[in-house]
N, C-alpha and C positions, 0 to 999 in steps of 0.2 A: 489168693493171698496166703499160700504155703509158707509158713516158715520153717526154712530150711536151718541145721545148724551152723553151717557156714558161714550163711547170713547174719545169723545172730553173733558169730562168735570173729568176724573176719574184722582182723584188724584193721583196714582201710574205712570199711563203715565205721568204724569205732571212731577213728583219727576224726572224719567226716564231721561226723554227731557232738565230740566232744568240742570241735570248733565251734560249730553249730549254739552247741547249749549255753556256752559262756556268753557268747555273743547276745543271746535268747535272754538268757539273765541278766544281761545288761540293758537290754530293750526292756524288760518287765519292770526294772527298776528305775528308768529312766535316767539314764548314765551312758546313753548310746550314742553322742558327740562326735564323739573317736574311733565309730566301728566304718568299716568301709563295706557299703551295702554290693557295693558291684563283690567282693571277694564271698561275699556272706551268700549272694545268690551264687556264685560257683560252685563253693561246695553242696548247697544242695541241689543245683543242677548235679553234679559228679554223683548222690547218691542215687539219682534216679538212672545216669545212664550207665553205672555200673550196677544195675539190679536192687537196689539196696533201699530202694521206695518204702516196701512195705518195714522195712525195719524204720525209717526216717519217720515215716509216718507214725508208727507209735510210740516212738520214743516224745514224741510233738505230741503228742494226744498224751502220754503219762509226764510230759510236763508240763503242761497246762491246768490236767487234773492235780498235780501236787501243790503249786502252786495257788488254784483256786479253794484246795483242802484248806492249806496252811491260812493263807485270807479268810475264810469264816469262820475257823477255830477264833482268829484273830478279836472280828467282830460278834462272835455266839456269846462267848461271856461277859460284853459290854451290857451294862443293867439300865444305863439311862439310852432311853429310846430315841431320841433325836441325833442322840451321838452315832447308834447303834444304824438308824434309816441311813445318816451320813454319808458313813462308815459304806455301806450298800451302795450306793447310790456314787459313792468317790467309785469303789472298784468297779463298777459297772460301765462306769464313763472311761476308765483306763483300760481295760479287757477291750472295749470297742479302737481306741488308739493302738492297741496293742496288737489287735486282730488282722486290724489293716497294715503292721511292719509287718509280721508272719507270711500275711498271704503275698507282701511283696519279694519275701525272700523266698518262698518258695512256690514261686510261678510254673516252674517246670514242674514241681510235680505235682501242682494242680492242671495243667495243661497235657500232662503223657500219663502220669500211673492212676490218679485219681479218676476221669472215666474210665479206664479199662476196668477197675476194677468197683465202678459206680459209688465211691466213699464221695462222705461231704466233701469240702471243699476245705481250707485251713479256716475261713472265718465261720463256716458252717460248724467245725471240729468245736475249734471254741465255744460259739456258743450251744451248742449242745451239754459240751464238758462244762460250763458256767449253770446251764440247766439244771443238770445231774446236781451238781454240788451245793447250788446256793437256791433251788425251788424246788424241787422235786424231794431232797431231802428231809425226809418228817420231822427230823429233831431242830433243822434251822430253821424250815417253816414254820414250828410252832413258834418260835424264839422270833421271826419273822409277824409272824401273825398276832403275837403279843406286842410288838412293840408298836404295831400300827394301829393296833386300838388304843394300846394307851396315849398315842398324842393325839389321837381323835378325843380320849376321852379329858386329856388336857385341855384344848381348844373348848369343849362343852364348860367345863370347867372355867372357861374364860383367861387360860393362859396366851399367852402368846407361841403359837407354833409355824414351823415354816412351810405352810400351806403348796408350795410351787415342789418342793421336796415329798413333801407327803404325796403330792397328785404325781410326781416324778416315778415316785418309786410303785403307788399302786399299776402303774400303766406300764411298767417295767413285767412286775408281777401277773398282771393280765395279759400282757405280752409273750410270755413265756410257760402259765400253767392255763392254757385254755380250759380247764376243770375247775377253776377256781370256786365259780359263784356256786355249784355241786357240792363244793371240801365245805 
């Protein structure tokens, strides 16, 4: 998975990807109505059969990653914690719908560049890059990790919390940091 500068700098991928991305950002946002999925898997079939995999590929992996950045800046400095689990647990449930439009546009190059060169797969990418950003993180796990006690220690408290949400989200959490019961 050499990149080349060509690669990186060859107009054609460029054209390819910046199709690609508008499209991408319309699927994340849920505004995707209007896009025409057969034209959307074209062009990234086109990036794979004109060499341009490993550039598609990362450019998909650095917008995912931005994108899940920008989302827990979003929800980090949320103070009330039911808001803040929500807030988790909304993006978690869209990343999973969003994973599966991904991997349907780009089939091809889960199917030819993705084993040659043994990478995940696009829902594999995702959620790894969802990993990386919103569990793996020490500064949102704590902020993570704070707000899970405090609706545990609401509930103790005898507030009313939304139990199906809290079990939601630990099982997401245990799902994702197998180290947990360890931290």
């Amino acid at each position: 998975m050499n990149r080349s500068p060509a690669e990186q700098e060859n107009p054609k991928a460029k054209e390819y990807w910046d199709f690609l991305e508008l499209a991408i950002s319309k699927i994340y946002q849920r505004e995707h109505l209007n896009l025409s999925y057969m034209e959307l898997y074209n062009k990234a079939y086109n990036l794979v059969l004109y060499n341009f995999g490993d550039y598609g590929y990362r450019k998909l992996k650095g917008y995912m990653t931005d994108r899940y950045l920008e989302e827990s800046k979003k929800i980090h400095a949320e103070k009330d914690a039911a808001i803040f689990l929500a807030a988790f647990q909304k993006i978690w449930t869209e990343a999973a719908d969003f994973l599966e439009s991904l991997s349907n546009i780009f089939t091809y190059l889960q199917e030819k560049f993705i084993p040659k060169y043994q990478l995940s797969t696009v829902k594999g990418l995702g959620y790894q890059v969802y990993k990386e950003v919103f569990i793996l993180n020490n500064d949102f796990f704590d902020a993570f990790q704070r707000n899970i006690l405090d609706t545990i220690k609401n509930d103790r408290h005898g507030n009313m919390i939304d139990k199906t949400l809290l079990r939601n989200v630990i099982a997401t959490l245990v799902t994702y940091h197998p180290n947990i019961i360890s931290r």
